[in-house]
C-alpha positions in Angstrom: 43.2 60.3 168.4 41.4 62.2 165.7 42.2 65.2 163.6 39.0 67.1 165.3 41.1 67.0 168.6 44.3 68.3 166.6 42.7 71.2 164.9 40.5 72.2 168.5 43.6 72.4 170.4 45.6 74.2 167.9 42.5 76.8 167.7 42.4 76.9 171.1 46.0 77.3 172.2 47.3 79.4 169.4 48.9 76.9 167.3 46.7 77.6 164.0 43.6 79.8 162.8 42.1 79.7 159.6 43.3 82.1 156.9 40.7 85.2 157.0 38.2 83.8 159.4 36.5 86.9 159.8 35.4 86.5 156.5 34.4 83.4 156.5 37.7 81.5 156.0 40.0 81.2 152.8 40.1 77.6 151.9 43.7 75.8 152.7 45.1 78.9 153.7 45.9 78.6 157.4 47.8 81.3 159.6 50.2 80.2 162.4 49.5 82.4 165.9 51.7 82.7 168.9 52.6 79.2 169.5 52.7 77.7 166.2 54.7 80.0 164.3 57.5 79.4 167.2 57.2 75.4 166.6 56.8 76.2 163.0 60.1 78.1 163.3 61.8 75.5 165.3 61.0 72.9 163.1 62.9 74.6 160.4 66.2 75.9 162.5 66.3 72.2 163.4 66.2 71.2 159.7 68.8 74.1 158.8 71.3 73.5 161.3 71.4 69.6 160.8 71.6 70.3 157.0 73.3 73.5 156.5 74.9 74.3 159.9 76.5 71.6 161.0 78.1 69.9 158.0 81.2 71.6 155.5 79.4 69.8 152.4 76.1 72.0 152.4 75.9 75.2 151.9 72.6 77.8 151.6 70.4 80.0 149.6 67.8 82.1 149.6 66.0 82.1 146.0 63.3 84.7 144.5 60.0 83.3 144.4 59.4 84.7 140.7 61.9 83.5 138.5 62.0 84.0 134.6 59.4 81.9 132.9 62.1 79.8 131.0 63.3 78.6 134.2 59.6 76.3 133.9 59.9 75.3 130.8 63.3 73.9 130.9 62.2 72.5 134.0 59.1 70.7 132.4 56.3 72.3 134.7 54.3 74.3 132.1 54.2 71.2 130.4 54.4 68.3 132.3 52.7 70.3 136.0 49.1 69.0 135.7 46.4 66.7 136.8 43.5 64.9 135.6 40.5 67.1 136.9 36.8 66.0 136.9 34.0 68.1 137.9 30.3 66.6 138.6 27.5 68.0 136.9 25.6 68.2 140.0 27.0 69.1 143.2 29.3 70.8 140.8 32.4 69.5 143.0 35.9 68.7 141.6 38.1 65.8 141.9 41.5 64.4 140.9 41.1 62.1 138.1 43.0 59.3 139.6 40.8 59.8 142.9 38.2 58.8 142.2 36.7 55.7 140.4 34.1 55.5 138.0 32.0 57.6 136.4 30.2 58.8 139.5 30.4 61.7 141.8 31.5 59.7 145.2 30.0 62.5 147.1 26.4 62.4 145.6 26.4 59.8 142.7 26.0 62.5 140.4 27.8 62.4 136.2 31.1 63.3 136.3 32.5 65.3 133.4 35.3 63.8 131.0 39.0 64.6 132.3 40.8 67.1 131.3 44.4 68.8 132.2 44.8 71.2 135.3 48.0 73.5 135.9 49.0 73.5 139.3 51.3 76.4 138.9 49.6 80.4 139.8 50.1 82.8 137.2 50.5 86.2 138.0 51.6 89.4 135.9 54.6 91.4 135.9 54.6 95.1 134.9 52.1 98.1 135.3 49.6 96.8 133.0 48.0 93.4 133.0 47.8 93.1 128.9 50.7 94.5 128.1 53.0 92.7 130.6 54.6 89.9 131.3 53.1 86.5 132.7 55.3 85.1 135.7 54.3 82.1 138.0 54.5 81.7 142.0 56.9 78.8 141.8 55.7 75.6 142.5 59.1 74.0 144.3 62.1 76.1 145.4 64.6 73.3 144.0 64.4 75.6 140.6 66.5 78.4 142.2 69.0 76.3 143.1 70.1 75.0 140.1 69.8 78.0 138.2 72.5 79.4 140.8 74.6 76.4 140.9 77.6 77.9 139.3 77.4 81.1 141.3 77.5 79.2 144.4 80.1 77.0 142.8 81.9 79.5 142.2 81.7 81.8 145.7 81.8 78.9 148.0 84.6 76.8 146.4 82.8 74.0 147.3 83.9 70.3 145.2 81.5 67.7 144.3 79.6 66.0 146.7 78.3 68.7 147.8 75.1 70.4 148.7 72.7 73.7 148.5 70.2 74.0 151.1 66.9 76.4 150.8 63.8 77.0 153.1 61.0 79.2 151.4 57.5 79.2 150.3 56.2 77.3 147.3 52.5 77.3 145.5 50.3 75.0 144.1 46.6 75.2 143.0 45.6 71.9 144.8 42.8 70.9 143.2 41.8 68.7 146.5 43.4 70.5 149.5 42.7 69.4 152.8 43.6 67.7 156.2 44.6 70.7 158.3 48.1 71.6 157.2 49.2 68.8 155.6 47.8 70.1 151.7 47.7 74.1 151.6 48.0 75.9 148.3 50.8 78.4 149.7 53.3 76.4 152.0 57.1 76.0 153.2 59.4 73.8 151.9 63.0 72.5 153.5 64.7 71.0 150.4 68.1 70.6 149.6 70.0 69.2 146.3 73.0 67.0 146.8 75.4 67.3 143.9 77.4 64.0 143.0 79.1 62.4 140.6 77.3 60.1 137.9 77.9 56.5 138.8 77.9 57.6 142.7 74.1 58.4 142.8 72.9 55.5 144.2 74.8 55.0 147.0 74.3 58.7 147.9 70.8 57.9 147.6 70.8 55.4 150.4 72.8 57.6 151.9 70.0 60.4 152.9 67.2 58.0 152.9 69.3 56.8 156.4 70.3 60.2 157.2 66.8 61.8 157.1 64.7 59.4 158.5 67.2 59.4 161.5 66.7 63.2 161.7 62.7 62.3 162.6 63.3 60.0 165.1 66.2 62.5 167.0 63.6 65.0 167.5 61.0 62.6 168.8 58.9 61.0 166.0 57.9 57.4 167.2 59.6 54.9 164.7 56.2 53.3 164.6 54.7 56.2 163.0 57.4 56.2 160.2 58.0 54.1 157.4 60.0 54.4 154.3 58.2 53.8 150.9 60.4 53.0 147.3 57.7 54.7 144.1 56.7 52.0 141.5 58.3 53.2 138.2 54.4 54.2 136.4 55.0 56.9 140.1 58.1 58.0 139.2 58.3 62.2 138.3 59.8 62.5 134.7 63.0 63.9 136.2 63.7 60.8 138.4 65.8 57.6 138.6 64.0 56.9 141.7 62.0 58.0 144.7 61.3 56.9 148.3 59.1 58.7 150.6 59.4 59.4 154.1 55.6 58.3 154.9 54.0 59.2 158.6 50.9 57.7 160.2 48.7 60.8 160.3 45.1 60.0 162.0 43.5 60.4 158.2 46.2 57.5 156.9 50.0 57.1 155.9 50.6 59.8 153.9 54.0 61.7 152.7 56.1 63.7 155.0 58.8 64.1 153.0 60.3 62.5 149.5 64.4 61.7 149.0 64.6 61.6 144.8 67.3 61.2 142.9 66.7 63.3 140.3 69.6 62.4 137.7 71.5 65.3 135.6 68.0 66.0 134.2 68.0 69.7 135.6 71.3 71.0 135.2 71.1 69.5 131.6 67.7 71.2 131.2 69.1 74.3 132.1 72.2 74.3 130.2 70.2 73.7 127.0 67.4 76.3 127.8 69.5 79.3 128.9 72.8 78.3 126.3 74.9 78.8 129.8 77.5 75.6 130.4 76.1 74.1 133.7 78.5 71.4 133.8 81.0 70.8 136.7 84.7 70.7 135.7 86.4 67.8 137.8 90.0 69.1 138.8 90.9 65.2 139.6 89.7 63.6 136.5 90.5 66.4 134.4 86.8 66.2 132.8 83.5 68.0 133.0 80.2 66.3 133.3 76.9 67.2 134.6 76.2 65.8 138.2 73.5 63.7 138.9 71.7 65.2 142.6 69.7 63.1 145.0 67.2 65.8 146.5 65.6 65.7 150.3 62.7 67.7 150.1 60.5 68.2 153.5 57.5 70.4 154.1 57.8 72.6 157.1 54.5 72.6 157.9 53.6 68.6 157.0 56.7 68.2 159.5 55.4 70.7 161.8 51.7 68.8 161.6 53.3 65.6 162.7 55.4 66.9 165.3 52.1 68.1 166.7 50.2 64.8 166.0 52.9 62.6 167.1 53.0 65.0 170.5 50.0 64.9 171.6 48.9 62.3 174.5 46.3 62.0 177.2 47.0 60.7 180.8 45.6 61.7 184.5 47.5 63.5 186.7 46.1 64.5 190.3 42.5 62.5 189.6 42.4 64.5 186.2 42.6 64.0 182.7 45.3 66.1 181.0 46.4 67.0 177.5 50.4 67.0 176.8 52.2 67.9 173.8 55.2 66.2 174.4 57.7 68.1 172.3 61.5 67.5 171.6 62.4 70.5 174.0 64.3 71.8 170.8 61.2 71.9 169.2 58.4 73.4 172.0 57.0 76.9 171.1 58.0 77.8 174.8 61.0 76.4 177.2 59.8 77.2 180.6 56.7 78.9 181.8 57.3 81.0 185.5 54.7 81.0 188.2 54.2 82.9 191.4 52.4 80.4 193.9 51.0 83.6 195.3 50.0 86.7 194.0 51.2 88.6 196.9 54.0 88.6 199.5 56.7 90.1 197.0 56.2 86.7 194.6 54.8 88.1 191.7 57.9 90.6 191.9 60.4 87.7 192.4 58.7 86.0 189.0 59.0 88.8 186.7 62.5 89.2 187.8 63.1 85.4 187.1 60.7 85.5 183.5 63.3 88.2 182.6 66.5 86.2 183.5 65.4 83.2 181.3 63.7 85.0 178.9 67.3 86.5 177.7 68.5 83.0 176.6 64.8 81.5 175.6 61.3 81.9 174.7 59.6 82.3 178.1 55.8 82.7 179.6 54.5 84.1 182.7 51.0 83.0 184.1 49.5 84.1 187.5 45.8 83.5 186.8 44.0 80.3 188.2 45.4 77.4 190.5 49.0 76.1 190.4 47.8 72.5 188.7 45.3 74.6 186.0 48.9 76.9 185.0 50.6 73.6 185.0 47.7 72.1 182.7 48.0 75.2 180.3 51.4 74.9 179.4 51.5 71.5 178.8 48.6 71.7 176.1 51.1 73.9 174.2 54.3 71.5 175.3 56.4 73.7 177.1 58.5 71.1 179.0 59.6 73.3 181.9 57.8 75.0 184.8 59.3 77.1 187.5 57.4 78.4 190.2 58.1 81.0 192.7 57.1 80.4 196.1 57.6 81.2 200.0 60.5 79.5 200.0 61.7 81.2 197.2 61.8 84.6 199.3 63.6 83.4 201.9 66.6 81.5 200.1 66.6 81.9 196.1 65.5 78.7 195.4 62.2 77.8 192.9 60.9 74.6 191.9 62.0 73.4 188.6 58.8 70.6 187.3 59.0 68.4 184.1 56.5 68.1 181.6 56.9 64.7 181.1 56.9 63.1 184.4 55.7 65.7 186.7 58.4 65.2 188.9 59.9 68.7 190.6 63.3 69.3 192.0 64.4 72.3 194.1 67.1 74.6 192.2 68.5 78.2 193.3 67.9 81.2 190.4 71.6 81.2 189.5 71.6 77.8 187.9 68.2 77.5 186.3 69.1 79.3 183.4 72.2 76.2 182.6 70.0 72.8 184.0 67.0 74.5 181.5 69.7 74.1 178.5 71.2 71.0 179.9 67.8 69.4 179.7 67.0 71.3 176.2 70.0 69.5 174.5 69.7 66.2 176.1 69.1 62.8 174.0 65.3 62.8 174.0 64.0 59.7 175.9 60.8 58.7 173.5 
């Protein structure tokens, strides 16, 4: 399975469109339609409600995305942000340093240029007037707002150490090689969320969410196959960490990260504390002590785990003498739960439909197709996952009763109206057979 198909079908079907097409295209920037923003924002409400919702040792935030300036300093990212940048004298394209080897262009063969330092962070200005006001940055990683507010949320949530902050928001880099769909943007989502521990715990909380995450990808239907969990060699290692191990996926372009678990030390909060001259350390009622915590830190991106959601999906097989295309999604996780169909569009069944859309449609994303044979409907929806049909038929008009078909096997079974609505759930929140 290639990329090509992945990118075709999420054209197609409403799952993805390229930032400013009409223009030509923005490069990186990709905008989520219909479909995708609803797996998009599934993918995340599954996140926040195994890492916030669920558990009494997390709570969450929602951060500004400009923050003071000294906020990346303390943090090291004006200064420490950067990578090697080459740029060939004759096709005039640019590359990472440390991707290419050499002194020759890869693409034509052309001279490269010496290396030299490029900012990843995007500067913008705050105040009426560019000269006269003050420079700000997107921020590169929402972790920042987090610890700056860990004493406000220490202090409104009552929460004790271990304990957690979750946040979801955007983040911006100036990739200087973006690429592969919507696995490297320049303006993307991350799910990240800083567990706060005492020193001398760290490691064992550190094995701790490597199990805990990975297990999250496999409940919602990654195939362990495609997984793997990789420890970063110490020259890898970001100036801020102990250690790191990524959560790697088998994307069709190569194993590549889907999401990293670090533990980061007491590097930030001690940052911070020296920086903004505010005492950042944790007071421990038990030990009668304070200390800054050292936090292990889970940070996914939403829409790297949204891309392999989708790759991981997506299958071929023949049903009826034809070859069809399934995306077969965690229920929790398709755009759409059931699609309704009247077998006919006459005889009252169109009617009936509507009437049963509306009843589901109150308790779940729903769709509604009457155009083209039964089998072609059925083909639609499952090239955008939805795992549920129901279709209205004679029958239907004569007793209540609609057929009820899974995505997965095909197989149909014959329901009244009045209990779709609680087998659709019952099936939504089953274990997912994978």
């Amino acid at each position: 399975m290639s990329m090509e198909k992945i990118v075709n079908l999420a054209k197609r079907r409403g799952f993805a469109f390229q930032s400013s097409e009409i223009y030509g295209g923005l490069a990186s920037c990709w905008d989520y339609g219909p479909v995708g923003v609803e797996l998009k924002r599934n993918v995340k409400n599954a996140w926040w409600r195994e890492m916030a919702q669920t558990r009494a040792d997390i709570v969450g935030i929602d951060c500004s995305i400009l923050m003071h300036p000294r906020v990346w300093e303390a943090s090291g990212h004006i200064e420490g942000f950067t990578d090697p940048l080459v740029d060939c004298k004759s096709c005039k394209q640019r590359f990472r340093a440390d991707h290419v080897s050499g002194d020759r262009c890869p693409e034509c063969g052309g001279e490269l240029t010496e290396a030299r330092q490029f900012n990843l962070m995007f500067k913008t200005f705050m105040g009426p007037v560019e000269d006269t006001a003050s420079t700000v940055f997107l921020r590169p990683e929402t972790a920042q707002g987090i610890f700056v507010n860990f004493q406000n949320v220490l202090t409104t949530s009552r929460q004790k150490i271990p304990f957690g902050i979750a946040q979801i928001g955007k983040s911006f880099r100036n990739e200087i090689t973006p690429g592969n769909f919507l696995f490297r943007t320049r303006e993307f989502e991350q799910m990240e969320m800083e567990f706060f521990v005492r020193p001398g715990d760290d490691d064992r909380w550190f094995a701790y969410w490597q199990d805990e995450r990975l297990r999250w990808y496999l409940r919602y239907g990654i195939r362990r196959e495609n997984l793997r969990l990789r420890l970063h060699t110490p020259d890898e290692l970001a100036h801020y960490a102990k250690s790191c191990v990524d959560i790697e996926y088998h994307f069709p372009f190569g194993w590549s990260e889907l999401e990293g678990i670090a533990n980061r030390t007491d590097f930030d909060l001690r940052r911070h504390s020296e920086y903004s001259g505010k005492d950042m350390r944790y007071f421990d009622e038990e030990a009668r002590e304070r200390y800054f915590p050292y936090i292990i830190e889970p940070a996914a991106g939403a829409d790297r785990a949204t891309l392999a959601f989708l790759v991981d999906a997506y299958s071929e097989d023949e049903v009826e003498g034809e070859t069809r295309a399934v995306l077969r999604f965690h229920p929790r996780l398709a755009p759409i739960k059931a699609a309704v169909f009247p077998l006919l569009r006459k005889d009252g069944q169109p009617e009936r439909a509507l009437e049963v859309r509306d009843i589901l449609g109150a308790h779940f994303p729903v769709q509604y197709d009457q155009a083209g044979s039964i089998g072609r409907r059925y083909r639609r929806q499952d090239e955008i996952g939805t795992p549920f049909g129901v279709t209205i038929d004679h029958q239907t008009m004569q007793d209540q009763t609609v057929t009820l078909r899974d995505r997965d096997t095909t197989e149909q079974v014959r329901l009244p109206i009045d209990r779709l609505v609680d087998e659709i759930q019952r099936r939504i929140e089953a274990p997912f057979p994978r």
